[in-house]
Structures are given as C-alpha cells and as structure tokens.
C-alpha positions in Angstrom: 0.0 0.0 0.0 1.3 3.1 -1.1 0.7 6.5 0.5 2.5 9.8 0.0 2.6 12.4 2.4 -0.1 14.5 0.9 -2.6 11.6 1.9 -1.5 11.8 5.8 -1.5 15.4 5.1 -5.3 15.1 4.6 -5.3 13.4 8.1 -3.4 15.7 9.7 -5.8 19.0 10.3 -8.4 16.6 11.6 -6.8 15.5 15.0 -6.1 18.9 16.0 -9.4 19.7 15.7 -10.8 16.6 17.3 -8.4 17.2 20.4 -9.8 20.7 20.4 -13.5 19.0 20.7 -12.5 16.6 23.5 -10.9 19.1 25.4 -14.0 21.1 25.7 -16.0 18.3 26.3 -12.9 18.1 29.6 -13.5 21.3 30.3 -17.5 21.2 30.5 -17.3 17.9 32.5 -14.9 19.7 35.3 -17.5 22.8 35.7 -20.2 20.2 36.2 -18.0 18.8 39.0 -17.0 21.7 40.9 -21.1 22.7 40.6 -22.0 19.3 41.8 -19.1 19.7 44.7 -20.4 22.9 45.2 -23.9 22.3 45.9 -23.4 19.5 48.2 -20.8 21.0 50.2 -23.1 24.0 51.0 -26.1 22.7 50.8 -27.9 20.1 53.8 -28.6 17.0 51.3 -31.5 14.9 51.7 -31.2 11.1 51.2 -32.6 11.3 47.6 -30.5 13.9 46.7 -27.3 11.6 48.4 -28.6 9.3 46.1 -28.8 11.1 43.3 -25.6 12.6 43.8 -24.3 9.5 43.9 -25.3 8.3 40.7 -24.1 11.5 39.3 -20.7 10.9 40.4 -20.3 7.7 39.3 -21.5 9.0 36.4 -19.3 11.8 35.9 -16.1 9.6 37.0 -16.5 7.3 34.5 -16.9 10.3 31.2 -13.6 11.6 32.9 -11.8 8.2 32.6 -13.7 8.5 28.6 -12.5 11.6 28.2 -9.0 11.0 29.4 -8.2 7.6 27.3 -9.6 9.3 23.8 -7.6 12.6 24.5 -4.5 10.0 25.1 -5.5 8.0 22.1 -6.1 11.7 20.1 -2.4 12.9 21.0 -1.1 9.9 20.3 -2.4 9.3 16.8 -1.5 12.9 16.1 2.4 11.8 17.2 1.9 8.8 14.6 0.7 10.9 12.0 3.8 13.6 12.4 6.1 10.6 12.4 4.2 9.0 9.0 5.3 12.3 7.6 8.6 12.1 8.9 9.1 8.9 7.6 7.6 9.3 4.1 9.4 12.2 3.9 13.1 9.9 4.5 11.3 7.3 1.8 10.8 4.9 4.6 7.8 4.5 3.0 6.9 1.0 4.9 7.5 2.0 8.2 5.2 5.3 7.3 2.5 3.4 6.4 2.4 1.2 9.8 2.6 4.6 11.2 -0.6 6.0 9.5 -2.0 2.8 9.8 -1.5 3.0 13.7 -2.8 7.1 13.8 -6.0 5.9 11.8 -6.7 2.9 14.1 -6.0 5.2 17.3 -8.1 7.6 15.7 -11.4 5.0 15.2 -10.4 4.3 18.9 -11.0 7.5 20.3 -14.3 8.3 18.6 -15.6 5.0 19.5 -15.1 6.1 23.0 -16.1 9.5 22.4 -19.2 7.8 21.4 -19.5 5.9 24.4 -19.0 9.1 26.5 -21.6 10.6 24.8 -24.5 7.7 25.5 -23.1 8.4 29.2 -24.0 12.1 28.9 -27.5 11.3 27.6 -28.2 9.1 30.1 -27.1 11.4 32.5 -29.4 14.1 31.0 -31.6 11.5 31.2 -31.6 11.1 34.8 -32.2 14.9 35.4 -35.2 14.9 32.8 -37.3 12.2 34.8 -36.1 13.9 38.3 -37.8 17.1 36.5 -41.2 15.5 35.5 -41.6 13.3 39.0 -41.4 17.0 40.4 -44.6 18.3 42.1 -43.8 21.6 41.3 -44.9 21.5 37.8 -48.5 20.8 38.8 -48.7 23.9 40.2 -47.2 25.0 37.8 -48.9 24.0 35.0 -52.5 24.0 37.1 -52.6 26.9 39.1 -55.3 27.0 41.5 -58.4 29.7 40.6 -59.4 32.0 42.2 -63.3 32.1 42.3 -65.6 35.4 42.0 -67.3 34.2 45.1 -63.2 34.1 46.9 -63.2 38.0 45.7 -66.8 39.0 47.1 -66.1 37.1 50.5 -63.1 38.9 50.8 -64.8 42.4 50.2 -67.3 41.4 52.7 -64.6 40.6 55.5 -63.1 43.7 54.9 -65.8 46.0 55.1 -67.4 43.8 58.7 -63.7 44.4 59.7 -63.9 48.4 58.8 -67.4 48.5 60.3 -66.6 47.0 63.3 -63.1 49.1 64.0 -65.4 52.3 63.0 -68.3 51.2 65.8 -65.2 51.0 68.2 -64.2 53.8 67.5 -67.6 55.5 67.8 -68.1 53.8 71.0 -64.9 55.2 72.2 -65.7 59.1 71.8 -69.5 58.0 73.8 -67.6 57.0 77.0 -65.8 60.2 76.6 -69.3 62.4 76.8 -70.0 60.5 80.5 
C-alpha cells in the first residue's frame, strides 16, 4: 500500500481539531464537578439527593476516565501521523505506512469512545429529565389553583365587617368620653 505524504497530510488537520473537541467536552465535564461539589458542600442533602448525587458521580467519573483515554488515544495518533510524515518524507515508506496505519486505528479508537461518552452524557441528561417531571412543582405550575368570583366578594365582605366593626369601636370610644 502506497501512500504519500499529501494523503497523511489530509489526516493531519483533523486530529487537532478533534483534540480541540475533547478538550471542551474536559473542560464542561470539570464545571459540572465543581457545581456538583459545590452544591453539596453547601447545601444540607437529603437522602434522595445523596442518592442522586451519587449516581451523578459515578456517572461523571466514568466520562472523565472517557474523556482521558480518547484525548491520550487523540495525542497519540496525532504523534503517529507527524512521524508517517517524517518517515515518508526519508522514503521509509513501509515504516510510514504502519505509522498512518496506527494514527488511523488510534483515531477510530477514540471516537468509538467519544461515542460511548456521549450515551453516558444522555443518560445522564436523562436522569435529570425524569427527576424534573416526577417533580410536584410542575402541577402547580402548569394548574394553578383559581381564584373564584365568590373568593373576591367574601373577601370584600370581611373587609368591610372588619372596617365597620373598628369604625363602631371607634364611635363607642368618643360615647364614653361624653360621661
């Protein structure tokens, strides 16, 4: 199999690019855990939250192991693919293939386990969805209780006994000051 170094050339721009991807996806998943470490630290958990918690972390450990085994996987296929050109550039064109061979198989690697990482996230999401809908906040929410005509008039009512009454004190008051 022959390749020249314009074909590994082709590969080249890609890893960069893919490392730049995974290293956001890094840098996402550490906010996440300082948030998470955050809100428990601070905040009095209750035992479903612990739980909950708990599954997050697990959760979250295992996308940063992911995460850290395709960047490593990433890097190195990017040091193949400089060495491919190296070596088809010093017609060691056999040795350069292996070597392109090795960054494209590292490559399929990572973004099988970038894949993987992914399904992780969504079931993570997931997870936060369901906690969102068993929530009985969004009853109220979404059925807020009305407020009858009858509520309104009652109210008026109580107000005005409540004025009448405070006004007959009142008048009562300046009658014991006449004696």
């Amino acid at each position: 199999m022959q390749q020249d170094i314009l074909i590994i050339g082709v590969l080249f721009p890609a890893i960069p690019l893919m490392m730049i991807n995974f290293g956001n996806r890094y840098s996402v998943l550490a906010t996440l855990i300082r948030n998470l470490h955050d809100n428990v630290i601070r905040d009095n958990t209750t035992p479903d939250d612990a739980s909950r918690f708990l599954r997050q972390i697990a959760s979250l450990r295992k996308r940063l192991q992911l995460i850290g085994i395709v960047q490593t996987c990433a890097a190195t296929a990017f040091v193949a693919a400089l060495s491919a050109m190296i070596a088809m550039y010093l017609d060691q064109v056999s040795f350069g293939s292996w070597l392109f061979f090795t960054s494209i198989v590292l490559l399929m690697v990572a973004m099988s386990l970038f894949m993987l990482e992914i399904q992780i996230a969504n079931r993570a999401l997931d997870v936060h969805l369901s906690d969102l809908e068993d929530s009985q906040e969004w009853e109220a929410y979404l059925h807020p209780p009305r407020k009858s005509r009858r509520g309104k008039t009652a109210a008026k009512k109580a107000k005005q006994v409540k004025q009448t009454k405070q006004s007959g004190t009142a008048k009562s008051d300046d009658d014991s000051s006449l004696l």
